[in-house]
C-alpha positions in Angstrom: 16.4 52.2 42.9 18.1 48.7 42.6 15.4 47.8 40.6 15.8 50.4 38.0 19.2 50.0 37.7 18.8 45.8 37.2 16.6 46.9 34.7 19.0 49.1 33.0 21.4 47.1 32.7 19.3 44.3 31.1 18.3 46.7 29.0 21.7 47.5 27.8 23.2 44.0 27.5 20.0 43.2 25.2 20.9 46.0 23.0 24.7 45.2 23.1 23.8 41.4 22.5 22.0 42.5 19.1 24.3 44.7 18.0 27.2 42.4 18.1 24.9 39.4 16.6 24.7 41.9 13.8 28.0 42.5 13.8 29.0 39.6 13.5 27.5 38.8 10.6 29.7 41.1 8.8 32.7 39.6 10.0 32.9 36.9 7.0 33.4 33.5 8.9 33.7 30.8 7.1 31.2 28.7 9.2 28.5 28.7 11.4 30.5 27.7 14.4 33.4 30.3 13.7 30.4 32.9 14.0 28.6 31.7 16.6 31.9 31.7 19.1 33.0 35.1 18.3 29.7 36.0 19.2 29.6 34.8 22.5 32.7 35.6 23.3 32.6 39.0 23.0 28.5 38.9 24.6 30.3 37.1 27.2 33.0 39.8 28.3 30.6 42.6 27.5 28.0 41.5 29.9 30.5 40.6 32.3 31.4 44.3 32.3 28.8 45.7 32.2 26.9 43.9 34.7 29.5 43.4 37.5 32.8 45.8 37.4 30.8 49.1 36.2 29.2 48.3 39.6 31.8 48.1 41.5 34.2 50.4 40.1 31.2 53.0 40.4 30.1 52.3 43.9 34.0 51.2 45.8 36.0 53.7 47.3 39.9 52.7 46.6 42.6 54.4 49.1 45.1 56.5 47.5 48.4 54.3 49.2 47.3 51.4 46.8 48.3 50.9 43.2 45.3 51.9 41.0 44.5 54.5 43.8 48.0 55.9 43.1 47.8 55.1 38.9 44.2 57.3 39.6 45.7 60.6 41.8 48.5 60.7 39.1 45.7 60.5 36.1 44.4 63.0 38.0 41.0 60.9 37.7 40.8 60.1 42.0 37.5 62.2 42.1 35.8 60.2 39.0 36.9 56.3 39.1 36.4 54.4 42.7 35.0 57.0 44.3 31.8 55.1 45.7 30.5 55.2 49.5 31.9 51.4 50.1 35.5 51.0 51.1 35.3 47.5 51.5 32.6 44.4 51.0 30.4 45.3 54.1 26.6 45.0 54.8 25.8 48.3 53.5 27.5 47.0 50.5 25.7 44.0 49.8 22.1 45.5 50.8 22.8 48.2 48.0 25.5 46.7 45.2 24.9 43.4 45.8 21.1 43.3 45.8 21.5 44.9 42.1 23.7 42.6 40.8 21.5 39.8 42.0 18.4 41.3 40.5 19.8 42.0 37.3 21.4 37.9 37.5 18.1 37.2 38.2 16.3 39.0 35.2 19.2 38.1 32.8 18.1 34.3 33.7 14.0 35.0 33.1 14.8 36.7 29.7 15.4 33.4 27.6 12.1 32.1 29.4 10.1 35.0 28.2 11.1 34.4 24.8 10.2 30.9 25.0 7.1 31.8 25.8 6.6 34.3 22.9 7.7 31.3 20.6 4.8 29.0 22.2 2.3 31.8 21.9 3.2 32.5 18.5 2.6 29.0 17.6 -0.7 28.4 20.0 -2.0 31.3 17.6 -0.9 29.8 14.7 -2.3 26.5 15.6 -5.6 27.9 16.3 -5.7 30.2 13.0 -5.1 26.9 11.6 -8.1 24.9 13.4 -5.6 23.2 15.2 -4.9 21.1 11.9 -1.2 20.6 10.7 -2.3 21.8 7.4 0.3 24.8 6.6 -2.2 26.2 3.9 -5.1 26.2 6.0 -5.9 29.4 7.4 -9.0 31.5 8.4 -7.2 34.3 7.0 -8.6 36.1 4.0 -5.9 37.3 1.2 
């Protein structure tokens, strides 16, 4: 099940990290740089959301004597927010919560390497459509 959620998640901040790329664009900076930093900034905290406090806000149980246990029971929201089987960071915590933010750590780090490897491909098929000459206009293509 941890699986499937890592994957989720992934899933989600690679959507989220395209749509605020194209956002972006329509945000008229000035230069490259200006662009590229509110971009990341705002991938950055996204992510960060998404990927760790969803988790935890989802799956920890909060008393009802503490501050945002009390803010909840007076929002009348106790039974929806911090209502997870975990009262604290135990075992049983990590083997379920912590397992799935690992594994979706771990497949947020293999993602750049896979599109490496489509770039290499891409250009290992280009090279042989080409002979494996550095000709641009050579091609076995027909037009």
């Amino acid at each position: 099940m941890s699986i499937v959620v890592s994957l989720s998640i992934s899933f989600i901040n690679a959507v989220l990290r395209k749509a605020l790329q194209l956002m972006t664009n329509l945000e008229g900076h000035h230069t490259v740089s200006e662009q590229l930093e509110s971009a990341f900034s705002k991938m950055w905290i996204l992510q960060y959301i998404n990927t760790a406090v969803i988790l935890l806000i989802i799956n920890n149980r909060l008393t009802e004597d503490g501050i945002i246990g009390g803010l909840l029971t007076t929002a009348g929201l106790n039974g929806v927010l911090f209502d997870g089987n975990y009262g604290d960071f135990t075992t049983a915590w990590y083997d379920a919560v912590g397992v799935t933010i690992f594994t979706t750590a771990f497949i947020n780090g293999i993602t750049p390497i896979t599109n490496i490897s489509a770039i290499v491909i891409s250009w290992l098929k280009r090279c042989c459509d080409r002979g494996c000459s550095s000709d641009n206009k050579k091609t076995r293509k027909t037009i």
